[in-house]
C-alpha positions in Angstrom: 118.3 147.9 92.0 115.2 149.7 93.2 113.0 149.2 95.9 110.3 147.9 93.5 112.9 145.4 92.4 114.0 143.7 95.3 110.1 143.5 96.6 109.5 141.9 93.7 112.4 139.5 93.6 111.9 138.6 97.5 107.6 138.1 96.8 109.1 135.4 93.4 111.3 133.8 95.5 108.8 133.3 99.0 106.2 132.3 95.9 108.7 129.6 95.2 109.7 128.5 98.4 106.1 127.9 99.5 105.6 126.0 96.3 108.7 123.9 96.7 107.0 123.1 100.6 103.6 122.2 99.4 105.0 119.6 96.5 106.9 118.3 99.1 104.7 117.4 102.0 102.1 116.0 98.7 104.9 114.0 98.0 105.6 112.7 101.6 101.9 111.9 102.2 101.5 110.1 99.0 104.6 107.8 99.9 103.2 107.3 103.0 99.8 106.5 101.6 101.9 104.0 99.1 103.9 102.5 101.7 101.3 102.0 104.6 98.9 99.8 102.6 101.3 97.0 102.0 100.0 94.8 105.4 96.4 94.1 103.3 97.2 92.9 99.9 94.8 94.3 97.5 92.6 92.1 95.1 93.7 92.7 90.8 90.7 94.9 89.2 89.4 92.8 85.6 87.9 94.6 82.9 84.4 92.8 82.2 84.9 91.4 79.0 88.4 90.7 79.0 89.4 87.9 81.5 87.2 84.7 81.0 87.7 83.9 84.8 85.7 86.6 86.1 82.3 85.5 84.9 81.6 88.2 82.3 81.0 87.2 78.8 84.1 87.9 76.3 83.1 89.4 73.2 83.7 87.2 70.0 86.2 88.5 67.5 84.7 89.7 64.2 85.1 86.9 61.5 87.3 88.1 58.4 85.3 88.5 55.4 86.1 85.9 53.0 85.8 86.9 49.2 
């Protein structure tokens, strides 16, 4: 193998490593995000429109046209 080579080879795998590292400590962070919120319970989002007990208005289905 040549010089050129070997830079080349060590720069891909340093490229990887760092990558490996940084998906890593995103991956830590976001299960510590997850897993420090459970001590306040977090209240259900509704879409308007599609639960009646959230005060919007639900949309009527279309009648069927009847021939």
């Amino acid at each position: 193998m040549s010089v050129a080579q070997n830079a080349g080879i060590r720069k891909t795998v340093r490229q990887l490593l760092v990558a490996v590292a940084a998906c890593t400590a995103v991956a830590g962070g976001a299960t510590f995000a997850v897993g420090s919120g459970t001590d306040h319970p977090v209240t259900p989002q509704t879409v308007a429109g599609v639960a009646e007990d959230n005060g919007w208005p639900v949309v009527p289905p279309k009648p069927s046209p009847t021939n």
